[in-house]
C-alpha positions as CSV (number, residue, x, y, z in Angstrom):
1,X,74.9,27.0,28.2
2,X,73.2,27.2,25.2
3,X,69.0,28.0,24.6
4,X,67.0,24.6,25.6
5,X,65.4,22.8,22.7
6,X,61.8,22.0,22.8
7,X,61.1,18.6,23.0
8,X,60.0,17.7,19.3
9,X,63.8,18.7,18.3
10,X,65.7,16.5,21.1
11,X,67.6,12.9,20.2
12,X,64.8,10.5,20.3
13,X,67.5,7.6,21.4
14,X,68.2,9.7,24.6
15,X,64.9,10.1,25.3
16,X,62.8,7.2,27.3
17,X,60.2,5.1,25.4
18,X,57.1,4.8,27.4
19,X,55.5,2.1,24.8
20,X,55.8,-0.8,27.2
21,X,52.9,1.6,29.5
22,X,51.0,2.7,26.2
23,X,51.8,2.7,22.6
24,X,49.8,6.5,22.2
25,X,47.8,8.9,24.1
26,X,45.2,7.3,22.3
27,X,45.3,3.9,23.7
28,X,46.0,5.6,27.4
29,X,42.4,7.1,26.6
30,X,40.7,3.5,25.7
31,X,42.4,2.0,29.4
32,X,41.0,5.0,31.4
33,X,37.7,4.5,29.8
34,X,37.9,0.6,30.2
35,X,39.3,1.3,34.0
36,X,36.3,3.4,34.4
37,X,33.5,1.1,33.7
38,X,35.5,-2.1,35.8
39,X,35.7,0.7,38.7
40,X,31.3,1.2,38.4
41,X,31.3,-2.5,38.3
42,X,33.4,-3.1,41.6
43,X,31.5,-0.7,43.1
44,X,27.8,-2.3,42.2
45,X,29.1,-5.5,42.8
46,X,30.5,-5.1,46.5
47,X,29.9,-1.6,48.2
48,X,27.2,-3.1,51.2
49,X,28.1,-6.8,50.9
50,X,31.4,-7.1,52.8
51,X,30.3,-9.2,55.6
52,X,30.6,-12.4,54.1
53,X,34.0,-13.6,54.1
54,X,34.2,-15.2,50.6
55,X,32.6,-12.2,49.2
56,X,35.2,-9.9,51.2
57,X,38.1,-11.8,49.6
58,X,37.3,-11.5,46.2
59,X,36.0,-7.7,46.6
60,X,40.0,-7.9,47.7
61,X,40.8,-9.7,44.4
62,X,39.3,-7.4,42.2
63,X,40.4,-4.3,44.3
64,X,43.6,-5.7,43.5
65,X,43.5,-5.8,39.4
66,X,41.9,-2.3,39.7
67,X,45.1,-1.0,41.6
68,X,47.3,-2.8,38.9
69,X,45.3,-1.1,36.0
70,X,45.5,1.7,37.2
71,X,49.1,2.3,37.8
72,X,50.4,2.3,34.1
73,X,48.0,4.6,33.5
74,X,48.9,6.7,36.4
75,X,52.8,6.7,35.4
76,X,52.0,7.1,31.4
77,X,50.4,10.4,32.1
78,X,52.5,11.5,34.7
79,X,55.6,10.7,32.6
80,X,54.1,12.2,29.8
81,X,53.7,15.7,31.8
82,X,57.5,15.6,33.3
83,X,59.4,15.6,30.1
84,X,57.6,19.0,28.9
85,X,55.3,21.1,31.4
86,X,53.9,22.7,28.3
87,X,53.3,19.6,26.1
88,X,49.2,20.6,25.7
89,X,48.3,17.0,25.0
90,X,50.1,15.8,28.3
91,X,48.2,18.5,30.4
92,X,44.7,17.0,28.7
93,X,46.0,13.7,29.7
94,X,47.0,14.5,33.5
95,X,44.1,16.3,33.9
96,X,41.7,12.9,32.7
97,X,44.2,10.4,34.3
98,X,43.4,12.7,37.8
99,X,39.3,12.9,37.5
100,X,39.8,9.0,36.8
101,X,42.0,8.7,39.9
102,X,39.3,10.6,41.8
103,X,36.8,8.6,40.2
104,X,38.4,5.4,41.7
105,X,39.2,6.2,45.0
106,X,35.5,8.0,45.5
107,X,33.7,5.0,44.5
108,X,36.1,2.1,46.4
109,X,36.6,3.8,49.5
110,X,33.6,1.7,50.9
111,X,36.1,-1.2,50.5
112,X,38.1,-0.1,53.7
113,X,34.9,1.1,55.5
114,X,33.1,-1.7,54.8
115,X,35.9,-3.8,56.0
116,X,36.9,-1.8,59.0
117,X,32.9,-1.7,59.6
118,X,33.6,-5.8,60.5
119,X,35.3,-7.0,63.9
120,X,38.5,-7.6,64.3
121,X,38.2,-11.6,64.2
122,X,36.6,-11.1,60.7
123,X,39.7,-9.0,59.3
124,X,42.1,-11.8,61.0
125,X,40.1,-14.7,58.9
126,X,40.4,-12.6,55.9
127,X,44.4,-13.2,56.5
128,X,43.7,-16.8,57.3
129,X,41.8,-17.1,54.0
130,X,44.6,-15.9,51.8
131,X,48.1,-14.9,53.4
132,X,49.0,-12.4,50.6
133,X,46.6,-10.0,52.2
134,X,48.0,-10.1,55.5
135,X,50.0,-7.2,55.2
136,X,46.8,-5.0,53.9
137,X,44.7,-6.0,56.7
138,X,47.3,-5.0,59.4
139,X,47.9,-2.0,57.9
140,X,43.8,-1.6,58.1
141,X,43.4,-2.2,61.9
142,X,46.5,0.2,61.9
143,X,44.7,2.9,60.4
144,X,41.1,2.2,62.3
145,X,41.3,4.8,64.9
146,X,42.0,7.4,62.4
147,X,39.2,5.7,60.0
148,X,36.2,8.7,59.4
149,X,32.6,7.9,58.8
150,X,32.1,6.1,55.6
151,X,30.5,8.9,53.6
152,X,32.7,11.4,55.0
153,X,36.3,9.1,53.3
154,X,33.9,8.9,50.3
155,X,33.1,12.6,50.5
156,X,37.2,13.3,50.9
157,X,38.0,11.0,48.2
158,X,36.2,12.7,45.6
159,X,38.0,15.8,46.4
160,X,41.5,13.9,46.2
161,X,42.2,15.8,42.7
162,X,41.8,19.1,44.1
163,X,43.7,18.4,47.2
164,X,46.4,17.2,45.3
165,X,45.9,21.0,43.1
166,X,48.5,22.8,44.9
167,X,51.5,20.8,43.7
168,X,50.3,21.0,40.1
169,X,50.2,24.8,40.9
170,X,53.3,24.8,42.2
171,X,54.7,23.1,38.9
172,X,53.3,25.6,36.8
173,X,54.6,28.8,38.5
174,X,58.0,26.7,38.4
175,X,58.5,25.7,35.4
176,X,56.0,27.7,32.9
177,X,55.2,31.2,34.4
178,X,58.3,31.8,36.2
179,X,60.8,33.0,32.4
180,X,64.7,33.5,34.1
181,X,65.7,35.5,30.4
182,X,69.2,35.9,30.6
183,X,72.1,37.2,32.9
184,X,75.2,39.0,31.8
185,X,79.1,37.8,33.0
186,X,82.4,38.0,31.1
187,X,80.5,40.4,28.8
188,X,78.1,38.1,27.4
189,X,74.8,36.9,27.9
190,X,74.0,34.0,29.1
191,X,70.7,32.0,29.1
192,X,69.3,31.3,32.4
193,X,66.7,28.7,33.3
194,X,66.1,26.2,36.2
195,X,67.7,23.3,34.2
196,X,70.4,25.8,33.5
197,X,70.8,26.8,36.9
198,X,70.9,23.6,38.8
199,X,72.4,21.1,36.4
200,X,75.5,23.7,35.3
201,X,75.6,27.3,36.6
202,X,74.6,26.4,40.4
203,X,78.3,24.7,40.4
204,X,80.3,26.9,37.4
205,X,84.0,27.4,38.4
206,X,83.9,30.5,37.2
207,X,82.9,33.1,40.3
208,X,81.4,35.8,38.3
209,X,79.1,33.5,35.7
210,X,78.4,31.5,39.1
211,X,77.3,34.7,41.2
212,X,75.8,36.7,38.9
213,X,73.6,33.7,37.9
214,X,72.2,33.0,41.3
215,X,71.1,36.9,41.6
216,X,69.6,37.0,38.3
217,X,67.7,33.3,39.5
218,X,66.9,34.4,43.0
219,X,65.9,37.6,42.2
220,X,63.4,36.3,39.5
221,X,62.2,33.8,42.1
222,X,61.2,37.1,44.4
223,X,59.3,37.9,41.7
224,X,57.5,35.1,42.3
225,X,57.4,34.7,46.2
226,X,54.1,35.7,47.3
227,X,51.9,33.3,45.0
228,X,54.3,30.5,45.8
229,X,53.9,31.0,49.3
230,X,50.0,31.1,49.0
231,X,50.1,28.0,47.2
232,X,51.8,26.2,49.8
233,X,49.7,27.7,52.4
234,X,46.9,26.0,50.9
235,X,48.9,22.6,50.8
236,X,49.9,23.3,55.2
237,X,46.2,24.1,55.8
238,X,44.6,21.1,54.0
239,X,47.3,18.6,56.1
240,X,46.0,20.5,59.2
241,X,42.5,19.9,58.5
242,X,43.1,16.1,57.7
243,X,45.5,15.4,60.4
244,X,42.3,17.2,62.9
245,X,40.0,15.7,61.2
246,X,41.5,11.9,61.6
247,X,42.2,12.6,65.5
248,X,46.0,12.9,65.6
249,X,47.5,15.0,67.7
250,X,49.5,17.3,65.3
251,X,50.2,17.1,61.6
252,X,53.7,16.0,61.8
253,X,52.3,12.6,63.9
254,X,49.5,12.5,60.8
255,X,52.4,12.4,58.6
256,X,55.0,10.1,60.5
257,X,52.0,7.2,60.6
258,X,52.1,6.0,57.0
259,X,56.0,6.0,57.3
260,X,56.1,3.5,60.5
261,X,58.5,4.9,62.5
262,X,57.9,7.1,66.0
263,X,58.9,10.9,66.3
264,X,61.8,9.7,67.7
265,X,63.8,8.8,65.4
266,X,62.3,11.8,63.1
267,X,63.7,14.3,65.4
268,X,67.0,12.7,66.1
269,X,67.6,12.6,62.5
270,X,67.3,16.5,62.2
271,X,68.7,17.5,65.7
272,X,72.1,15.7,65.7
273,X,73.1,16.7,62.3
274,X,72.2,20.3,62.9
275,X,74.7,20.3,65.5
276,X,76.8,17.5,64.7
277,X,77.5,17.8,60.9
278,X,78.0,21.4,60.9
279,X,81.3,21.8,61.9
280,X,82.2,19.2,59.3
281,X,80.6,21.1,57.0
282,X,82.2,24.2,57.7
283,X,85.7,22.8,57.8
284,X,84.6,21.4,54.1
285,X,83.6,25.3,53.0
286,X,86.6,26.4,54.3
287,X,88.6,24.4,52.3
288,X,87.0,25.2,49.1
289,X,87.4,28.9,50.3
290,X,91.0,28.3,50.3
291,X,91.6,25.5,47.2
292,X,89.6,28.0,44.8
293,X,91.3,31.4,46.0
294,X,87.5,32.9,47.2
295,X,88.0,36.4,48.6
296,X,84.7,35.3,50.9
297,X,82.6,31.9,51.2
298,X,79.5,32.9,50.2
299,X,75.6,30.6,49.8
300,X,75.9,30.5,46.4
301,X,79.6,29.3,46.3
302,X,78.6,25.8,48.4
303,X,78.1,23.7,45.2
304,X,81.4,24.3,43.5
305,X,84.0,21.6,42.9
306,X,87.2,21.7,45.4
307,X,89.1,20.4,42.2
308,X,87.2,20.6,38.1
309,X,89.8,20.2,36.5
310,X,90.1,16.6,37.7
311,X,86.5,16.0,36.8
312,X,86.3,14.1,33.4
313,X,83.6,14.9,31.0
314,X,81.8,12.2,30.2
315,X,78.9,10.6,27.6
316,X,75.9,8.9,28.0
317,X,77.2,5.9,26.3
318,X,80.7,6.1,28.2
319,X,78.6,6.4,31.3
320,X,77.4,2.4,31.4
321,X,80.5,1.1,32.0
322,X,81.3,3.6,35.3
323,X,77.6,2.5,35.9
324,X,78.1,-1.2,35.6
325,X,81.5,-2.0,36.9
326,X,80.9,-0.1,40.3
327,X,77.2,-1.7,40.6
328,X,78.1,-5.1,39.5
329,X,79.1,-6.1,43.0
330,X,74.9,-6.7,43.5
331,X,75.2,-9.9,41.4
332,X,74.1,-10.7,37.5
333,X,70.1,-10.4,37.9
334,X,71.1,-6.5,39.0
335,X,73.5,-5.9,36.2
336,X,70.8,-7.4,33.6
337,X,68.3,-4.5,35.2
338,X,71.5,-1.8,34.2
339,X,72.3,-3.0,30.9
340,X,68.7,-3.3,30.4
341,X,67.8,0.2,31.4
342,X,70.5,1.8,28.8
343,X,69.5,-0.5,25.4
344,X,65.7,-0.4,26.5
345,X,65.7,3.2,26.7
346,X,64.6,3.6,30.2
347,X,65.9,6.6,31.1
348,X,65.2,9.9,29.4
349,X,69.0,11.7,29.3
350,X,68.0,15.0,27.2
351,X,67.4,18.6,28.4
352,X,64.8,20.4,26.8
353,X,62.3,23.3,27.7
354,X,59.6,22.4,30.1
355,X,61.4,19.0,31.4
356,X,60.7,19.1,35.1
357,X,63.8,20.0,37.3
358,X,66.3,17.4,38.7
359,X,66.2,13.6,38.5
360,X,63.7,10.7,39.7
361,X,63.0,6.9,39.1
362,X,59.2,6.0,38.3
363,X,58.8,2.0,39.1
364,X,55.6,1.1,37.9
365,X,54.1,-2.2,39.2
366,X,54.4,-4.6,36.4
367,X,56.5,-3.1,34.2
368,X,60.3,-1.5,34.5
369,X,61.8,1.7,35.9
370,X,61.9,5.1,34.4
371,X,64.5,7.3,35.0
372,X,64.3,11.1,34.3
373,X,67.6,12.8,34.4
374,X,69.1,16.1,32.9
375,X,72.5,15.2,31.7
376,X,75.5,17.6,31.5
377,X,78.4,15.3,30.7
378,X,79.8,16.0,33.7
379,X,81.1,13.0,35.7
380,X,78.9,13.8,38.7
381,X,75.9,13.2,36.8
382,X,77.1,9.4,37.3
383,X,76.6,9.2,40.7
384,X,73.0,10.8,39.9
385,X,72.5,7.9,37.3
386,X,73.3,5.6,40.3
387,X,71.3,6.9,42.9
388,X,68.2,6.8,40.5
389,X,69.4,3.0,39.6
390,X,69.5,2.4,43.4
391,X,65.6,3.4,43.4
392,X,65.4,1.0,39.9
393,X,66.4,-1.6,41.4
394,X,65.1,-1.8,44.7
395,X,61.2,-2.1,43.2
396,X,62.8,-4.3,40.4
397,X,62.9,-6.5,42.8
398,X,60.2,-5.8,45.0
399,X,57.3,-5.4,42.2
400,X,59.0,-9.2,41.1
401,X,58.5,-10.4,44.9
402,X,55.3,-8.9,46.2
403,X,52.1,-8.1,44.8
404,X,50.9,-4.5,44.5
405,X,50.0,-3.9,48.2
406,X,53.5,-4.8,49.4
407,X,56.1,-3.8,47.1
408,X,56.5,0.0,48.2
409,X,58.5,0.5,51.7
410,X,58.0,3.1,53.9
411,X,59.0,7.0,52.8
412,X,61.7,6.5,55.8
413,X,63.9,3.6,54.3
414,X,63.3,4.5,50.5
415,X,66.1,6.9,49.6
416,X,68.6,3.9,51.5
417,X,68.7,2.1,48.6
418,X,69.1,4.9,46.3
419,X,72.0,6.4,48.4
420,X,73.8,2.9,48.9
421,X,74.8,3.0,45.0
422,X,76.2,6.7,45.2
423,X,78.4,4.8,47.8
424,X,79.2,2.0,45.8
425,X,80.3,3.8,43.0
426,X,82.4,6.5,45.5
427,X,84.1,2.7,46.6
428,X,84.7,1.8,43.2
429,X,86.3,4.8,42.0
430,X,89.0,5.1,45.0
431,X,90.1,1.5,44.7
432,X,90.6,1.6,41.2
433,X,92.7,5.2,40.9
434,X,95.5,5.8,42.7
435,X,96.0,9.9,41.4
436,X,95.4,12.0,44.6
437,X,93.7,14.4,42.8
438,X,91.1,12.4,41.1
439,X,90.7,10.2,44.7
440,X,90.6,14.3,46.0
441,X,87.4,14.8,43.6
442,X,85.8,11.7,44.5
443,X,85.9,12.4,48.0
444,X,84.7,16.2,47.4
445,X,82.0,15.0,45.1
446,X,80.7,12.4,48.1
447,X,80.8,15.2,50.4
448,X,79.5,17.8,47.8
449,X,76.8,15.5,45.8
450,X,75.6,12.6,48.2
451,X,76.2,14.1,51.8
452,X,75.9,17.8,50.8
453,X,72.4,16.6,48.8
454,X,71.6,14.0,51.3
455,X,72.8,15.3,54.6
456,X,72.6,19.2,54.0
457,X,70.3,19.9,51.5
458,X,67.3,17.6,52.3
459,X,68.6,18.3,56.0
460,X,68.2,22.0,56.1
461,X,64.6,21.4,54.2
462,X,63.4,18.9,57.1
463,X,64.8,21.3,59.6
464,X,62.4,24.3,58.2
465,X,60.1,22.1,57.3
466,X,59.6,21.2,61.4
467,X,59.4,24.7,62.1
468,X,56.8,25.4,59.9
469,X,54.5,23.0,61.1
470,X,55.1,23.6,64.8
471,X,53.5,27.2,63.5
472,X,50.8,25.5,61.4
473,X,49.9,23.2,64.4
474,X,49.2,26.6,66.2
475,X,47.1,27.3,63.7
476,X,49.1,30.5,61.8
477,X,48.7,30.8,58.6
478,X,52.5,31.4,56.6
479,X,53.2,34.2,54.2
480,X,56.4,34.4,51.7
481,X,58.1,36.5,54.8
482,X,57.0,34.3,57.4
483,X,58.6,31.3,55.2
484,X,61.6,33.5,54.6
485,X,62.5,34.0,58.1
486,X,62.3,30.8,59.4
487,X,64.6,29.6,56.1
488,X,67.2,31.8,56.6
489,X,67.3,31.0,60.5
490,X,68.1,27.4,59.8
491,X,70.8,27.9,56.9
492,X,72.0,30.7,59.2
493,X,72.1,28.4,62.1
494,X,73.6,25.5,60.6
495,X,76.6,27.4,59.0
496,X,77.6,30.0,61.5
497,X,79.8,32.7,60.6
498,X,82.0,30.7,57.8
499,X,79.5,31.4,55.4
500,X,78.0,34.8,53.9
501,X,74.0,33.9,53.7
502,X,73.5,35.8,50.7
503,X,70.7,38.4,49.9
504,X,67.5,36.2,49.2
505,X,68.9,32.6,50.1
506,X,66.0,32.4,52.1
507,X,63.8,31.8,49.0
508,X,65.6,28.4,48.7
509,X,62.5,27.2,50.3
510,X,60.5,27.9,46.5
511,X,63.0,25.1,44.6
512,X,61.8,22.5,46.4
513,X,58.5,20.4,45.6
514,X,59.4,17.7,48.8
515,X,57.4,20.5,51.1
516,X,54.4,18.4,48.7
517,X,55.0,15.4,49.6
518,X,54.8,15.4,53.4
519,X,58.0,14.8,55.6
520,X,60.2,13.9,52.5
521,X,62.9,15.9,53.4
522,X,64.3,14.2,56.4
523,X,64.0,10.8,54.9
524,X,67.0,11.1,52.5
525,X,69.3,11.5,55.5
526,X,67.7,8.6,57.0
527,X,68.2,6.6,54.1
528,X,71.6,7.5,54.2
529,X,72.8,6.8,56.9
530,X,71.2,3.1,56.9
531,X,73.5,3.2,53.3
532,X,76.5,4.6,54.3
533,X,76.4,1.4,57.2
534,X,75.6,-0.9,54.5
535,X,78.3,-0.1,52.0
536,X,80.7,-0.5,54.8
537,X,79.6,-3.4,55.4
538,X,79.8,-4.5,52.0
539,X,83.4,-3.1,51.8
540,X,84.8,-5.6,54.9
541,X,82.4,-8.4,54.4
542,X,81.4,-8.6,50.8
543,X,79.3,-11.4,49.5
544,X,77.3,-12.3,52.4
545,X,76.8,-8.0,53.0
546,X,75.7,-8.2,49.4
547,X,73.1,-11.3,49.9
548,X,71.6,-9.6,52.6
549,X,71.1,-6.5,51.2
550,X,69.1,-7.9,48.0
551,X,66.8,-9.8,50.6
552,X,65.9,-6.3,52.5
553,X,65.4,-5.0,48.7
554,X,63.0,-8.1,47.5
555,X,61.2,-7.5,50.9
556,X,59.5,-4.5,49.8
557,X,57.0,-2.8,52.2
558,X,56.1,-6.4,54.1
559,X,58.6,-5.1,57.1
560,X,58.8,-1.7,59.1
561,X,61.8,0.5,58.5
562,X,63.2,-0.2,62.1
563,X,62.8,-4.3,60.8
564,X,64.5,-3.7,56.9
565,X,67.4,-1.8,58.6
566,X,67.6,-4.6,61.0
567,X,67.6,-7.6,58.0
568,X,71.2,-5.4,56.8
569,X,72.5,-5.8,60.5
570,X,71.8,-2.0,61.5
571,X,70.5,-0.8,64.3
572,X,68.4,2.7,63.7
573,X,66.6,2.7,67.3
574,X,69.7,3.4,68.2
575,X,71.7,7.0,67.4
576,X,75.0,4.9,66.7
577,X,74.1,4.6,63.3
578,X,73.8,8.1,62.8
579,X,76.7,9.1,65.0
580,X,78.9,6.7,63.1
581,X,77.9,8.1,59.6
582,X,78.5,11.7,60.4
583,X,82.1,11.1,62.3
584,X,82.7,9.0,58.9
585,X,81.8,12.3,57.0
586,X,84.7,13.9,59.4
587,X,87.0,11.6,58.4
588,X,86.4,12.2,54.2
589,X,86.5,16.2,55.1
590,X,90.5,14.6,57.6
591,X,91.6,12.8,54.1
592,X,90.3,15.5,51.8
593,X,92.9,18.2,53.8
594,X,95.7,16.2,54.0
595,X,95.4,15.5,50.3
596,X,95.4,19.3,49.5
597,X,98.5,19.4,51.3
598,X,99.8,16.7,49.5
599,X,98.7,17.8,46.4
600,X,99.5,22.1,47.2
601,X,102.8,20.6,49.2
């Protein structure tokens, strides 16, 4: 829990090397200027002569090689800016790589105008023509009755960068403005930072350093509460405007389109696990109550192990062979993609200042994954390393299998992928140890790290999310204390009386950048329970489970969620899916008592 290091004084070889995107800054600059002059080109050479058929194929063509230019510059930039906030020449970058983003979407928005200007017939011959643009002309006719007036999408494209402004707002009150200074427990003082909180003191054993630390964080984050809270009321009121603006009937139906799924099966998500998974979950608090002697089960204790001192320590290099044994199952092509990821230097392990928070996968078309990742050398950073992979290798395969316009599924199935290689590596861990209390820590860190995460977490944020936008939809604006009460009503609902809801757990709601990125939240516990089905599967049927998921990975975005889920044999229109994963979460929270009494007995 020592001070961060900046970035220049890290291990280079735990660091990720973003040469295959650019070699420097420098040659990042020369492709945004070269992008720049193709994107004037495009636009000279095609904006008012889409009616042609020939001509509207090859605008397609070209769009298509912009689109692919563009996206290592995109992810060079952006990578730059997440492994140090305060990195001057990474801000220059971001802020050059956005007015070029701008630039591009402002001057080829007549593309989908022009085309959506056409008949229908036109756009069907266009598919005829060549078949790899099927799936970009559907999604066209999809979007036409939300489709504005040409100049007003070209007027809204060139304010895409400072639409997109609150996030990067949000980042810098988050990880630059917002200084944490230290805390004092045992008689020391202890360094305190958002890296510091959540990778290590969010979870420590010890109750005093773990308490103290989350009033010192939270209280600094009150600090902080009002100017947060503005900034996402700028976010709400710019979805509002769009979603009005485009016709639909609320935002959360403006937001549900681009995933491809119905509100249906957005509210089941949240509704059934709020009542459903609770008492699961409160069983589970109890018992860590109990196991670690607590004199009350309090907010901040949720994170802490039922049993550390079964949890080994363990290295980046040590970590490959956890990694590769328990994913190996997918076959050799997938193993290649994990071997390659450690001695290619793919994923960026360090901690330093002004490294954004938590962990993510960047999979840029034509080229590999990045991983970003915080490690701690604790073992459940492996099943963090695995989910990330899970995103790795899901658009290793679909960027190999579809062009540019069909790799990326739907925000609703994306975290399945990520979340079916936490399973697999909880599968491989219980088969191969037969110590109840290590098989006791396995099952509390899939309760604790994927469900908790997954299920609770991400839950919890959809289920305040919803409620904010029901009050955005009647046109309120949100203060801090507006977004405090409706926060602590859902942690407050969901655990009932077994846990204390600390002072200021309300301003839980300020960690989280998902409330950017539309209705994020909810989609890791859909994509979890399509995994938790899946790895069952893979557990009774093996191989030809295994086959079938890599086709539903190599298929990309081509197919609706409702259509990938039904490719692995599950059936999400249905609530058995999600009925079945949460009584299997009651049966981890059955084994994980009777092995305390087995262990205690």
């Amino acid at each position: 829990m020592g001070e961060l290091k900046s970035r220049h004084e890290v291990d280079e070889k735990y660091t990720w090397d973003l040469t295959p995107l650019f070699e420097s800054d420098s040659d990042c600059e020369s492709a945004i200027s070269d992008f720049l002059k193709k994107v004037s080109e495009f636009a000279s050479k095609y904006e008012g002569k889409m009616d042609d058929l020939n001509t509207a194929v090859a605008a397609m063509d070209d769009f298509r090689q912009l689109v692919e230019k563009l996206v290592p510059i995109g992810t060079y930039a952006s990578l730059r800016l997440s492994a140090d906030q305060s990195d001057a020449d990474a801000q220059k970058l971001s802020t050059k790589v956005s007015n070029a983003s701008a630039k591009f979407s402002t001057d080829t928005s007549f593309l989908r105008s022009d085309l959506l200007a056409q008949d229908e017939s036109f756009l069907n011959s266009i598919k005829e023509k060549d078949s790899e643009y099927e799936n970009f002309v559907d999604e066209l006719i999809r979007n036409k009755p939300y489709q504005l007036d040409a100049k007003v999408e070209k007027a809204l494209a060139a304010y895409s960068n400072v639409f997109n402004g609150p996030y990067g707002l949000y980042q810098k009150t988050k990880l630059l403005d917002i200084d944490f200074g230290t805390f004092k427990a045992s008689g020391k003082d202890i360094p305190l930072s958002y890296l510091a909180y959540e990778g290590e003191l969010e979870s420590h054993q010890d109750t005093e350093v773990r308490r103290n630390a989350y009033k010192k964080f939270y209280g600094k984050l009150k600090e902080y509460e009002h100017t947060t809270a503005g900034t996402y009321d700028i976010h709400l009121k710019k979805e509002k405007t769009t979603a009005d603006l485009r016709g639909f009937d609320s935002v959360t139906d403006y937001l549900l389109h681009p995933q491809e799924v119905d509100s249906e099966l957005y509210h089941r998500q949240i509704d059934l696990i709020m009542e459903d998974l609770a008492p699961h979950m409160r069983r589970y608090a109890k018992l860590l109550k109990k196991v670690n002697g607590l004199d009350e089960m309090r907010y901040e204790d949720l994170k802490i192990s039922l049993d550390p001192s079964s949890e080994p320590e363990i290295s980046v290099e040590d970590s490959r062979k956890y990694i590769t044994d328990a994913l190996s199952i997918m076959g050799e092509d997938y193993t290649e993609m994990l071997n390659r990821s450690y001695d290619e230097r793919w994923i960026d392990f360090v901690q330093n200042k002004g490294k954004s928070t938590g962990a993510f996968c960047a999979s840029p078309y034509g080229s590999h994954p990045f991983i970003l990742i915080s490690w701690t050398s604790l073992m459940t950073e492996v099943f963090v390393l695995a989910h990330e992979l899970g995103h790795a290798g899901h658009f290793y395969n679909a960027n190999r299998e579809q062009n540019v316009f069909d790799a990326r599924s739907s925000t609703y199935f994306v975290e399945a992928p990520s979340t079916m290689n936490e399973m697999l590596m909880a599968n491989h861990l219980l088969k191969n140890s037969k110590d109840p209390k290590f098989k006791r820590w396995v099952i509390s860190s899939i309760i604790s790290r994927t469900y908790y995460h997954n299920f609770v977490t991400h839950l919890l944020e959809a289920a305040y999310q919803r409620e904010v936008y029901k009050k955005v939809d009647n046109h309120e604006s949100l203060s801090a204390n507006d977004l405090n009460r409706l926060k602590r009503s859902v942690i407050e609902e969901f655990w009932g009386e077994d846990v204390v809801i600390s002072e200021n757990a309300e301003l839980t709601w300020m960690r989280q950048p998902h409330y950017y990125m539309g209705l994020y939240p909810y989609t890791y516990s859909a994509g979890l329970t399509i995994a938790t089905q899946m790895s069952r599967r893979v557990l009774d049927e093996g191989q030809p489970a295994v086959d079938d998921w890599l086709k539903v990975l190599k298929a990309g975005g081509t197919k609706s969620p409702v259509e990938l889920s039904k490719m692995a044999g599950i059936d999400i229109t249905t609530d058995k899916p999600l009925k079945d994963t949460i009584a299997y979460i009651g049966e981890l929270v059955d084994e994980l008592e009777k092995l305390t009494e087995e262990i205690e007995g």
